[in-house]
C-alpha positions in Angstrom: -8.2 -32.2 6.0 -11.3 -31.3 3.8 -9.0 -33.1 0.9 -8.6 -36.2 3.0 -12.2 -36.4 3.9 -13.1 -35.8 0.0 -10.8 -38.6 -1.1 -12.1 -40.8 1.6 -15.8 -40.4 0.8 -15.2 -40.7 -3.0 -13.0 -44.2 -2.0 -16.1 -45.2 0.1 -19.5 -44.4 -1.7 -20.5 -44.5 -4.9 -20.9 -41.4 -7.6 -24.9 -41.8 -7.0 -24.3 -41.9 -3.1 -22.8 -38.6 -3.2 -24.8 -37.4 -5.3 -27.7 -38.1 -3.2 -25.4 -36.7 -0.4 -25.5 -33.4 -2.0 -28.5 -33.2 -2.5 -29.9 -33.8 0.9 -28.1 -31.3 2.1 -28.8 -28.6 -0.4 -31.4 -27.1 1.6 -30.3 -27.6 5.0 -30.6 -24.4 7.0 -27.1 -24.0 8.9 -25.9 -20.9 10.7 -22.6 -20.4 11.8 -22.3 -21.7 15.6 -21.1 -18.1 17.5 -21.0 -14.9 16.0 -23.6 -15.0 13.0 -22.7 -14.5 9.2 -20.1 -12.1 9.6 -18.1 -14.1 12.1 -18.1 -16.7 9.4 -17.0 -14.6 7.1 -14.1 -12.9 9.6 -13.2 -16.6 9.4 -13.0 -16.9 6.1 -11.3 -13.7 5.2 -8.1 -13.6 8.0 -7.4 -17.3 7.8 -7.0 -16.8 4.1 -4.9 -13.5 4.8 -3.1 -15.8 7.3 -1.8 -18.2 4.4 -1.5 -15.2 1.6 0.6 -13.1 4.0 2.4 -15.7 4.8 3.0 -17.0 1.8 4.3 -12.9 0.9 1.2 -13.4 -2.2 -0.6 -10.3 -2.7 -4.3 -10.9 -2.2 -6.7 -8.2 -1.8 -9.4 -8.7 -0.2 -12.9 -7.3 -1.9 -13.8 -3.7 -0.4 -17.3 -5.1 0.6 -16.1 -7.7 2.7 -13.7 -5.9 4.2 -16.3 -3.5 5.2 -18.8 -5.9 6.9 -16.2 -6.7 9.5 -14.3 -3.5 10.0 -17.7 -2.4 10.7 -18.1 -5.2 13.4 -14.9 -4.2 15.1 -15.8 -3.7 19.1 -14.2 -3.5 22.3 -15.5 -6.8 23.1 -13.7 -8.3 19.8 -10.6 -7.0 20.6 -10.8 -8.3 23.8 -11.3 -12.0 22.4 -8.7 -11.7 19.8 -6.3 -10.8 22.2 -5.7 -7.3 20.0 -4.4 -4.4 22.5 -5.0 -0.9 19.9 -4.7 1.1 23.6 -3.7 4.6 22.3 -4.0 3.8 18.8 -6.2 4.9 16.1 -6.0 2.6 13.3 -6.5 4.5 10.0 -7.0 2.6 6.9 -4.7 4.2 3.7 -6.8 2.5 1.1 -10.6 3.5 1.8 -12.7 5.6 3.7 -12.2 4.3 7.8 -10.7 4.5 10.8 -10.8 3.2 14.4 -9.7 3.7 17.9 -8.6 7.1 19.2 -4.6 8.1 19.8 -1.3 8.0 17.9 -2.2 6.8 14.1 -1.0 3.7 12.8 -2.0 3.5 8.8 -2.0 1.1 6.6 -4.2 -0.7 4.0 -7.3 -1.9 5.2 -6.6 -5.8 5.5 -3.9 -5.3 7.5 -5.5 -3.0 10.1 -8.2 -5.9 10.3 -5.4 -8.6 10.8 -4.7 -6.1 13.8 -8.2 -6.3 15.2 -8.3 -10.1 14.8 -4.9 -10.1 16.8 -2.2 -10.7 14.2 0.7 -9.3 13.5 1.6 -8.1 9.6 5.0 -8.4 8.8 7.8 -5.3 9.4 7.1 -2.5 6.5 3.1 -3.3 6.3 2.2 -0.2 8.9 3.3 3.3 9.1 3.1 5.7 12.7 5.2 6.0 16.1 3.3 3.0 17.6 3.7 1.0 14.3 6.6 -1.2 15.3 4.5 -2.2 18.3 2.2 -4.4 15.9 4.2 -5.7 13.2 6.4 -9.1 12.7 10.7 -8.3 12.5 11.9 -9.4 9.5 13.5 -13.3 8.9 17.3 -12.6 9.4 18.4 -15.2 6.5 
């Protein structure tokens, strides 16, 4: 969509007109409608692990993001995610954090957050009893 809008502008205004678009707007002062910052950036970093995991590419996502919305993880979130970690502790393999209280489901970071944003990483990503419970069966070719 944002490449269809692009093209379209370019089509319909001239180089100086979106310059001057640009420019306009350099300084405007938007905030992200619900949630603050870090919802923007929950955004930003499971819709792109939506498409890389998908895609099976193997994208890891900075440590300092990562950290600003496990952080953020609350009942309330899970709630609006549609997440159920009931008698699970999530515990990440890769850094220093963990969540929930119960039978342990590990894995690396990333894909405990896809958790808490109510995904599901594909079969082999998580390790525990409750593990299965989360994760995607394999594509039968």
């Amino acid at each position: 969509m944002t490449d269809r809008v692009a093209r379209r502008d370019a089509a319909a205004h001239s180089t100086t007109a979106l310059a001057a678009f640009l420019r306009d707007n350099a300084h405007h002062p938007w905030t992200p409608p619900v949630g603050g910052l870090a919802a923007a950036l929950g955004h930003d970093v499971v819709h792109g692990l939506d498409i890389t995991v998908a895609l099976g590419l193997d994208r890891r996502v900075p440590e300092n993001r990562l950290r600003i919305l496990l952080d953020g993880i609350r009942p309330s979130s899970l709630k609006f995610f549609g997440a159920d970690l009931d008698g699970v502790q999530l515990c990440a393999e890769d850094l220093d954090w963990s969540y929930g209280s119960g039978s342990p489901v590990f894995g690396v970071a990333q894909d405990l957050l896809l958790l808490a944003y109510g995904r599901r990483p594909p079969d082999g990503k998580l390790r525990g009893a409750p593990s299965n419970r989360f994760t995607q069966p394999a594509k039968k070719a």
